[in-house]
N, C-alpha and C positions, 0 to 999 in steps of 0.2 A: 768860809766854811760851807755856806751853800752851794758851792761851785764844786766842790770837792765831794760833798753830799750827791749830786745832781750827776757827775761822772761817774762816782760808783753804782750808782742806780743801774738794776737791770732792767731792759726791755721788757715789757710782756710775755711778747713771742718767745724770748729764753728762759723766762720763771714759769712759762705755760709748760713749756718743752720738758725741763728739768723737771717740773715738778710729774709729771706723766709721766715720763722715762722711771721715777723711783716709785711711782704708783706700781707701773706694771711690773719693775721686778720684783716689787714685793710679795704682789699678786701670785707672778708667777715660783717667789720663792717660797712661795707660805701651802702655795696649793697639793702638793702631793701630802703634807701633812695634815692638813683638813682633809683631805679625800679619804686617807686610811683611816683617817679617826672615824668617820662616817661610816666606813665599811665597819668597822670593830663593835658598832653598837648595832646591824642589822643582824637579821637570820642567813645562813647561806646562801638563802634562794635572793634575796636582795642584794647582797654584798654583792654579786656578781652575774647581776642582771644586765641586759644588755642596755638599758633604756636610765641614762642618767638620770631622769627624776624618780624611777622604781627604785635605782640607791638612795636617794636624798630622802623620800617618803618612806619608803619603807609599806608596801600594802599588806608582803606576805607574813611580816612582823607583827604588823596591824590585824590581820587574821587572828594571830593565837592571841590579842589581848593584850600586848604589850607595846607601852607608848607613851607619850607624853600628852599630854592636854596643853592648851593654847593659857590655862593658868600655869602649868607649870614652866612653860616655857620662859614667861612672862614672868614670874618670881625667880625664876632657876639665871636668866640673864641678867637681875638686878642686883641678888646676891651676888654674882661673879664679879661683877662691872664692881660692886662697893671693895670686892674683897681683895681685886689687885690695886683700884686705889688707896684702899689701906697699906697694902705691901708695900708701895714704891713712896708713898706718904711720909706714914704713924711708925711703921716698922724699924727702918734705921735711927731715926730718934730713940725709941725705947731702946735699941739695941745702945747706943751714944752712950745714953742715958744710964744703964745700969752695971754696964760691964766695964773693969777696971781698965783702964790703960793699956798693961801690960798684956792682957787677954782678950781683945779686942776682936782677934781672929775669933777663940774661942766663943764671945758674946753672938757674934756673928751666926756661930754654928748651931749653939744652941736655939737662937731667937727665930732663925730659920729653920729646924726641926720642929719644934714648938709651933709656927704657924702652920708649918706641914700635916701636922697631926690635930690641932684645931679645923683645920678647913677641911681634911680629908672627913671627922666627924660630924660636923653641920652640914656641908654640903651632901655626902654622902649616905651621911647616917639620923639626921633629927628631922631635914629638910623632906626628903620621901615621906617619915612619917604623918608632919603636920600635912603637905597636899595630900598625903592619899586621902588624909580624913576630912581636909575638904572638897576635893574631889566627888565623893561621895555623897555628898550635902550638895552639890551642885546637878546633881541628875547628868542631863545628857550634856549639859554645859562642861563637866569631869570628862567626858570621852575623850581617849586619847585620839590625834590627828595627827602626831608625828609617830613614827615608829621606833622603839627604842628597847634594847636586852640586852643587860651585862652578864646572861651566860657565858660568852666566851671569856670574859675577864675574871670571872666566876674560874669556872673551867682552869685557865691559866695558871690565876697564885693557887688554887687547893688541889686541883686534881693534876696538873702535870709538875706541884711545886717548883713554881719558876721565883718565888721568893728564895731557895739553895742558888738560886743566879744571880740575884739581886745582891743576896750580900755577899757573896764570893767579888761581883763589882766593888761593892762599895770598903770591900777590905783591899783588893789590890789597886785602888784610884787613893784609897788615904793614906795607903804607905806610898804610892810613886809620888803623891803632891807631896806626905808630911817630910819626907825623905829628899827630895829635890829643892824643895825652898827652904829648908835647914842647910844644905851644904851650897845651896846657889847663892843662898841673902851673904853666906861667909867669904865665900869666893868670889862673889862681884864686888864687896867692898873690900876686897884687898883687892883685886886688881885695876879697881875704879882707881885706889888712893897710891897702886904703885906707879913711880914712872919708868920705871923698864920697859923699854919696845920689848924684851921677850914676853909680857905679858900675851901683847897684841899678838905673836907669832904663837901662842899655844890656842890659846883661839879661837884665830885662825885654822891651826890644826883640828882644833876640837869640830870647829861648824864641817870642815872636810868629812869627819866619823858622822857627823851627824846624817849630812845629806846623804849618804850612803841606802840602800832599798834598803829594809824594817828585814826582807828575804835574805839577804849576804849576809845580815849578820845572824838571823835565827841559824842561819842554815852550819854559819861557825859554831852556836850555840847547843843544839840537837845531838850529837853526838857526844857529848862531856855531860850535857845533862841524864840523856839512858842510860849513858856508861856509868854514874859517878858513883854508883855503889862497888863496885870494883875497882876506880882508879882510887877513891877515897880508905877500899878497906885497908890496906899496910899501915891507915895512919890510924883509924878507927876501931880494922878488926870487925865483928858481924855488929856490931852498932852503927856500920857506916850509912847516913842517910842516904837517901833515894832524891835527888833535886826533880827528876822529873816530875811533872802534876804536883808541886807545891807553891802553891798562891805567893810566898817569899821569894822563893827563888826569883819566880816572875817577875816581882817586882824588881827584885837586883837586873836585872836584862831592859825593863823600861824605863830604870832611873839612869844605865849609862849610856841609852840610846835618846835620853831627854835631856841629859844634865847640860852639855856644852847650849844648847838655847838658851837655856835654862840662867845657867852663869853670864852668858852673852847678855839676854834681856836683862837680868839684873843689873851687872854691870853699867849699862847705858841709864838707867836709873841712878845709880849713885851716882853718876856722872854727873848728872843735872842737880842735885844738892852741893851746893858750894862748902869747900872745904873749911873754909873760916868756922861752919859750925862744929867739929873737930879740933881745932885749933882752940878754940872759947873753948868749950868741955875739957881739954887736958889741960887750959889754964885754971880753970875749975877746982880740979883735982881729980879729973876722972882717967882711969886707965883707958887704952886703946879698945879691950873689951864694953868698958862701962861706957864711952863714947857712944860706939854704934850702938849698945840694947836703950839706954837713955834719951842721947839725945836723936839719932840719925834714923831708927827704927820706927820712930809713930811720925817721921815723915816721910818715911817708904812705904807706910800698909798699902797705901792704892795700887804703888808697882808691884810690892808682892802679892797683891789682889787678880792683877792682874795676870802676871806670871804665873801664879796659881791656879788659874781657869783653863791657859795651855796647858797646864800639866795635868789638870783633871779632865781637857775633852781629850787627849793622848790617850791616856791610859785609858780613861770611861769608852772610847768609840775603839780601841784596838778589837781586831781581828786575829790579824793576822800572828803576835806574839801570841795572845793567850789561846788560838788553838790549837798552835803546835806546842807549844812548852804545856799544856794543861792536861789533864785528861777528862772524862766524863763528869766526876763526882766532883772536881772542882771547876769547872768550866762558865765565863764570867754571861753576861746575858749577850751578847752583839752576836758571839759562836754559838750560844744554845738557841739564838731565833732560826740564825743558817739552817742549821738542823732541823728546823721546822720544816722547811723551804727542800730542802736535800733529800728529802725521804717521801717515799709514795704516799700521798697523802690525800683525805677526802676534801670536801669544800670547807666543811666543819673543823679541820686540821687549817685551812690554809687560813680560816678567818682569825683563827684562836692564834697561829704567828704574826697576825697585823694586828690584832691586839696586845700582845706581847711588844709588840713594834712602838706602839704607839705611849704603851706603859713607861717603856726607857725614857721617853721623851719631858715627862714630867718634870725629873731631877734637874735637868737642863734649864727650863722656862722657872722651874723656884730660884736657881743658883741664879741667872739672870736678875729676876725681877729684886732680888735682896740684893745683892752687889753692884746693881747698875751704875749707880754715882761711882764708886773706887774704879771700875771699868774705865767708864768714861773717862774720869778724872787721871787715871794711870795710862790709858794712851794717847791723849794728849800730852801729857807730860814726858811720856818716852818716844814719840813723834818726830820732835826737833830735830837730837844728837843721838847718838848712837856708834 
C-alpha cells in the first residue's frame, strides 16, 4: 500500500507547476471582472484615467467626499467573507431542511431569492448606516481613503430603468429553463430506457440542428416572425398576434435551439441510474409515470441542476436571438448594455454601461454559490458515459 501511495505521489516541481498554472488562470480569468467593477464605483475622471492606481484609489472621487474609510473597508470585508460562508455552508441545509421533496427546485428558488434580498438589505442598506455613524465619532480616523459612488448604479436602475431589462431577462431565462427541463427530464428518460438505435440517430440529428450558428437559424426565423400578423390573419382575422418583440415567442426559438443538448445532457444522466430502480418501483406498484416523478427524479436533481445552469447561462447571456426577435420595450439586459456601448456617448454614459455590466454579473455568482454541491455533484456524475 505504501509503494502504491509512494508512485502516485507527485513531485514538487509538478504540484509547484500545476498549482501556478491554475493560480494564474484564475488570476487572469477573474481580472477583467474585478477591473470593471472598480471602474463602476469611480467618477469619470477615475474610471478612465491613465495611471492604474488613479483607477484603484480613486483621488477625483476622493475630492467630492466620497469613499470608504479603512473602518469600512475592514467591516465591509468581514461581513462578505461571513456571508458567502454562510451561502455555501447554512444555506443548502435549511434549504434540505425545509422544502418538501417534491419542490426541492422550488426550496432552492425561494431560499436563494430570500438570501438575495436579505444581504442586498444589510450589506447595502443597515451596514452604511451604522459606519456612517461611526464614522463620524471617529473624527479623522472616519475619512474616507478609498474612493467610492454608486451614482452610476444609482443612475442605471432609476433613471435609465434598466430594472424593465432585468425582468424581461429573468422572464425569458425562466420560461427557456422551466420549459426545456420539463420536456428534456421526459425525453431523456425515455430515450435513456429505450433500446432502439433510432433513439441514437435523432440525436444525433438533433445535436446536428443544434451546432448550427444561433445566425441560420434567426435568420430562418425573422421573417415569419414580422410577417405573422398577415400570414396568421385568415386563421385569426384582425386578432391575429404580432410574434415579433414578444418575450414568448422568444423563448419558443431558444428552447428549440437548446432542447437537443438539453435531451442529450439529460439522457446521459439517466443513463447512469440503473435500471433495476425502475424495475423495483413497477414491482411496487408504481406506473411508468409514478416511477420517474417518485423514485428516479430526487436522484436526478443534481443532473437537472446541472442542465439547468446551461439552459439558464443560454438564454441569460443570449445576444444575438433576443436582439433580433425583440424590440426596444422588451429588450432583455446583454442587448440593452450594447446599446450603451453603440451610441455617442459621454464618459458618464460609458461608466454607467460597466455598471450595468457588472449588475448582470451578480445573478450568476448567487446561482453558483447556492447550487455549487448539485453542480459539482451533477458533472461528475455525467462525466463518465454519455
Amino acid at each position: 500500500m505504501s509503494n502504491t501511495s509512494r508512485a502516485m505521489r507527485q513531485s514538487f516541481a509538478l504540484r509547484f507547476s500545476s498549482n501556478a498554472f491554475l493560480v494564474f488562470w484564475c488570476l487572469l480569468a477573474a481580472f477583467p471582472i474585478a477591473w470593471i467593477a472598480v471602474m463602476s464605483i469611480k467618477s469619470p475622471r477615475d474610471a478612465f484615467a491613465s495611471s492604474p492606481w488613479d483607477v484603484i484609489v480613486g483621488p477625483a472621487t476622493l475630492a467630492r467626499g466620497e469613499g470608504l474609510s479603512i473602518l469600512d473597508i475592514v467591516v465591509g470585508l468581514v461581513v462578505l467573507y461571513f456571508a458567502i460562508r454562510w451561502a455555501f455552508t447554512r444555506l443548502p441545509g435549511l434549504v434540505t431542511q425545509y422544502s418538501p421533496p417534491a419542490l426541492i427546485v422550488l426550496g432552492w428558488l425561494v431560499g436563494a431569492a430570500v438570501y438575495a434580498l436579505v444581504f442586498l438589505l444589510v450589506f447595502f442598506g443597515l451596514l452604511p448606516l451604522i459606519l456612517g455613524a461611526l464614522n463620524g465619532v471617529l473624527g479623522p480616523l472616519g475619512e474616507p481613503v478609498l474612493g467610492l459612488t454608486t451614482q452610476h448604479y444609482v443612475a442605471v436602475w432609476g433613471e435609465n430603468e434598466f430594472y424593465r431589462n432585468f425582468l424581461n431577462s429573468l422572464f425569458v431565462t425562466a420560461g427557456v429553463v422551466t420549459v426545456s427541463l420539463t420536456v428534456g427530464t421526459l425525453a431523456g428518460y425515455g430515450l435513456a430506457r429505450s433500446g432502439s438505435d433510432l433513439a441514437f440517430w435523432l440525436l444525433i440529428a438533433a445535436l446536428v440542428f443544434r451546432a448550427l450558428p444561433h445566425s441560420v437559424l434567426v435568420a430562418g426565423y425573422l421573417p415569419w416572425f414580422i410577417n405573422s400578423a398577415e400570414i396568421l390573419r385568415p386563421i385569426f382575422g384582425d386578432l391575429s398576434p404580432t410574434l415579433y418583440g414578444q418575450p414568448w415567442a422568444v423563448i419558443a426559438v431558444m428552447v428549440s435551439i437548446n432542447q437537443p443538448f438539453t435531451i442529450w445532457m439529460l439522457r446521459s444522466f439517466f443513463q447512469n441510474i440503473p435500471s433495476e430502480l425502475d424495475e423495483a418501483a413497477r414491482v411496487d406498484g408504481c406506473s411508468h409515470f409514478q416511477a420517474f416523478r417518485r423514485v428516479i427524479m430526487p436522484v436526478m436533481w443534481p443532473g437537472v441542476i446541472t442542465t439547468g445552469l446551461f439552459a439558464f447561462l443560454l438564454a441569460y447571456n443570449d445576444f444575438l436571438v433576443t436582439s433580433l426577435l425583440l424590440d426596444a420595450q422588451n429588450q432583455t439586459m446583454v442587448p440593452a448594455i450594447a446599446g450603451y456601448f453603440n451610441r455617442e456617448t459621454t464618459t458618464t454614459d460609458q461608466v454607467e454601461a460597466v455598471a450595468a455590466a457588472v449588475s448582470i454579473t451578480a445573478p450568476l455568482f448567487l446561482l453558483v454559490m447556492v447550487f455549487q454541491r448539485q453542480i459539482v455533484s451533477g458533472l461528475t456524475a455525467g462525466a463518465v458515459k454519455g
